[in-house]
C-alpha positions in Angstrom: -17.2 0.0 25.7 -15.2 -1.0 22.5 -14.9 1.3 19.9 -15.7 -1.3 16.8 -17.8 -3.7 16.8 -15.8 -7.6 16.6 -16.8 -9.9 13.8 -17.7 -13.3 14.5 -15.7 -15.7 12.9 -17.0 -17.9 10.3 -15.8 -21.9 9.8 -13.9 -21.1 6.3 -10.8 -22.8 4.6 -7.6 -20.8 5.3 -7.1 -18.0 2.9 -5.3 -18.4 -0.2 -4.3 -14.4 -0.6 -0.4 -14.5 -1.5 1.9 -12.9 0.6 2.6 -9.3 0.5 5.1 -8.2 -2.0 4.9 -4.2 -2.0 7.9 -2.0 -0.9 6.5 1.2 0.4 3.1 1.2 -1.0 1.8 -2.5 0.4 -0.6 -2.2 -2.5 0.8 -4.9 -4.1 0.7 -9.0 -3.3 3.6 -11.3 -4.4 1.6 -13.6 -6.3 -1.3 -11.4 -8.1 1.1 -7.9 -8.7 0.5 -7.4 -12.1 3.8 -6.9 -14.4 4.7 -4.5 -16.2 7.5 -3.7 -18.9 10.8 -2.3 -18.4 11.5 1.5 -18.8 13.8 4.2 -18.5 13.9 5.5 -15.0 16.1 7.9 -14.4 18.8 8.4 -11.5 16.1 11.2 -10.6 13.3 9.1 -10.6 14.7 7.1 -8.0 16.8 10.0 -5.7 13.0 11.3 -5.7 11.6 7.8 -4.9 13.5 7.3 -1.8 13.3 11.0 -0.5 9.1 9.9 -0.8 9.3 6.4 0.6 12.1 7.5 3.6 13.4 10.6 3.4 16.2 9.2 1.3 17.4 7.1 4.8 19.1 3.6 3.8 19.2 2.8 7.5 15.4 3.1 8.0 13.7 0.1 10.1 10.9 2.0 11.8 9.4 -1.9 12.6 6.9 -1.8 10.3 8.1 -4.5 8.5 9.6 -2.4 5.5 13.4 -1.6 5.4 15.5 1.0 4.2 15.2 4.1 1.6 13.1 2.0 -0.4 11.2 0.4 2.3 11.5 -3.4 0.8 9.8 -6.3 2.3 11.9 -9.2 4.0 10.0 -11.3 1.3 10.4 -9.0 -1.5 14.2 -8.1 -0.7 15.0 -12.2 -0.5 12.9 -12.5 -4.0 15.2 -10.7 -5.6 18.1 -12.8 -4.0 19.7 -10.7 -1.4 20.2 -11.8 2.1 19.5 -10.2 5.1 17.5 -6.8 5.9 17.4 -4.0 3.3 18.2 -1.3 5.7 21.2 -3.1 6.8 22.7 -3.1 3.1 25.0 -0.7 1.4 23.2 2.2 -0.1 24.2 0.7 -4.0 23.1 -2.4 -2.9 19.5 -1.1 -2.4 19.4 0.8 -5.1 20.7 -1.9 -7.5 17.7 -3.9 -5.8 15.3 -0.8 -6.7 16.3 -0.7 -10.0 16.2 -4.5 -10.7 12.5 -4.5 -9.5 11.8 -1.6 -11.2 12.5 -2.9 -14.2 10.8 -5.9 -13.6 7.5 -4.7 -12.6 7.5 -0.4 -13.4 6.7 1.8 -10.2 3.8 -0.7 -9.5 5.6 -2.0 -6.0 5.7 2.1 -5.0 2.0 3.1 -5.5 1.6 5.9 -3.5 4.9 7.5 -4.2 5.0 6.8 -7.6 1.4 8.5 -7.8 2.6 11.7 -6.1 5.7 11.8 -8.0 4.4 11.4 -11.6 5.8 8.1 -11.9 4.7 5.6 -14.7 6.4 3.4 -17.4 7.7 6.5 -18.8 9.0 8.1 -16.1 6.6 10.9 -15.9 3.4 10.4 -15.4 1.6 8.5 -12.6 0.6 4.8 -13.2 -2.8 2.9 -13.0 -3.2 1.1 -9.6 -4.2 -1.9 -11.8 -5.4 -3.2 -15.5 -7.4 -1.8 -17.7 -10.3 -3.8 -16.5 -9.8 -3.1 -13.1 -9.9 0.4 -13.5 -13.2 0.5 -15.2 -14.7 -1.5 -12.8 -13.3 1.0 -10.2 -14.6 4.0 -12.6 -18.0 2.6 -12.4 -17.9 1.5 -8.7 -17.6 5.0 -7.9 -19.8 6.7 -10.4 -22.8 6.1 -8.2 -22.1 7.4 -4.5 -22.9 5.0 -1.9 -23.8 6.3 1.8 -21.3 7.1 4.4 -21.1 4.3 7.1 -21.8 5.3 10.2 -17.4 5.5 12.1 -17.6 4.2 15.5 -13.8 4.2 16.4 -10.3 5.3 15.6 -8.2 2.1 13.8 -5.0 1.1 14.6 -2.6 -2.4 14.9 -3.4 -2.2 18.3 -7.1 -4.3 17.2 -4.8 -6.6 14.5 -5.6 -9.4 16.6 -9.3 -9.3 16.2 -12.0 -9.3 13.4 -14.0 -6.1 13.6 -16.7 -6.0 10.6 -16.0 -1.9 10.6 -12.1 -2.6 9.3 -13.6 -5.0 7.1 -15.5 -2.4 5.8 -12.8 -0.3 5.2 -10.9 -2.5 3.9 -13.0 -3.5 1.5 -13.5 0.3 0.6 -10.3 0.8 0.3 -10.1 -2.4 -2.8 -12.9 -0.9 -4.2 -10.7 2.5 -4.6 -8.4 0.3 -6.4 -5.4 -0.1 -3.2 -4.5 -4.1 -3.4 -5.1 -5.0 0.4 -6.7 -7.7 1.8 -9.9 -7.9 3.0 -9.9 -9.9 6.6 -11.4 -7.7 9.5 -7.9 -7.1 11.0 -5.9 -4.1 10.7 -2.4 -5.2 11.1 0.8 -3.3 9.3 -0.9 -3.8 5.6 -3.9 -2.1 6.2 -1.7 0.5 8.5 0.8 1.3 5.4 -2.3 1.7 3.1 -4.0 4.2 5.2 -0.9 6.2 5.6 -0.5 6.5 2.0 -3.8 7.0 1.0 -3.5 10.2 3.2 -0.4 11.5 1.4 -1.8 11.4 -1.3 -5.4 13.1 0.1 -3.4 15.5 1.9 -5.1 14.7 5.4 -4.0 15.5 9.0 -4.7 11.7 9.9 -1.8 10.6 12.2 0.1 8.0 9.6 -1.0 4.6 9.9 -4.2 4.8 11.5 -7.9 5.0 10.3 -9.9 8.0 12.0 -13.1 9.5 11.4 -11.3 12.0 8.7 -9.9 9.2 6.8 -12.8 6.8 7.0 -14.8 9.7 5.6 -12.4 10.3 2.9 -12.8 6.6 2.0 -16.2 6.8 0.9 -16.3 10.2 0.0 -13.0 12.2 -2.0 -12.9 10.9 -6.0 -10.3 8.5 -7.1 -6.8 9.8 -8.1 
């Protein structure tokens, strides 16, 4: 008996959702991460930044589709015009790369590192997820609780290849919450690097990259942070 129940597929256009830029956090998309100005991280900020992301490892390629100790994206690390895989680059070379998108964009492409390390603009405090719009409509999304859905299953990349309507429903919790991750049924490496941030920073015993019934229930029922 499956665990989640599939969704049926509707007759739609292709998606238009641009490609994923995060590094580390996923919570960001290449075309719709909002920019923000340049500051003054420190040599600290970073060393602190890559001990969060992967344990400070340059060589990291767990196969999750995020490299080395700042856990780039292939399409991420190319934007910024190196060739190659992050994790096979020299350590300066990654965090020349940090730095230069950094600068670019602030801690946004780290969200749930930057978050648990204080990170913003400045340097020490822990950035909005989004704009100032977004984060009232988040504010009052969540000022009302809504019911906890009933979990019927633990999720994992294992059901990436199929719509289920209960990821969907997650997913879509999880974008209310303010995380940028698209909302699709299928819970491929995206939605698996979201769920293992979001519990870091909740503090819960979920195993990383999976969606069980702690998680889900922290979803739809721990405040925004």
């Amino acid at each position: 008996m499956p665990l989640l129940r599939a969704h049926r597929p509707r007759h739609a256009k292709p998606s238009k959702t641009a490609p994923v830029l995060a590094a580390g956090g996923l919570t960001a998309t290449f075309g719709a991460a909002l920019a923000a100005p340049a500051s003054a991280a420190s040599e600290d900020d970073f060393a602190r930044l890559r001990h969060c992301e992967s344990g400070g490892n340059y060589s990291t390629n767990t196969g999750n589709g995020f490299y080395g100790a700042y856990q780039f994206d292939l399409r991420t690390w190319h934007g910024l015009g190196y060739s190659g895989r992050p994790s096979d680059a020299a350590p300066a070379t990654q965090d020349q790369a940090a730095h230069t998108l950094q600068a670019e964009r602030g801690w946004q492409p780290w969200p749930a590192c930057s978050r648990a390390l204080g990170l913003r603009n400045g340097g020490n405090a822990a950035p909005a997820r989004a704009s100032r719009s977004r984060a009232v409509i988040v504010a009052k999304a969540f000022s009302n609780p809504v019911p906890l859905p009933h979990f019927t299953g633990v999720m994992t990349t294992a059901l990436s290849g199929t719509e289920y309507e209960n990821v969907r429903s997650w997913q879509n919790r999880m974008k209310n919450r303010g995380w940028d991750i698209v909302v699709d049924g299928r819970f491929g490496p995206q939605s698996a690097h979201v769920a293992a941030r979001f519990a870091v920073e909740k503090k819960l015993t979920t195993t990383p990259g999976t969606v069980d019934h702690e998680l889900w229930t922290a979803a739809w029922t721990l405040a925004v942070t």
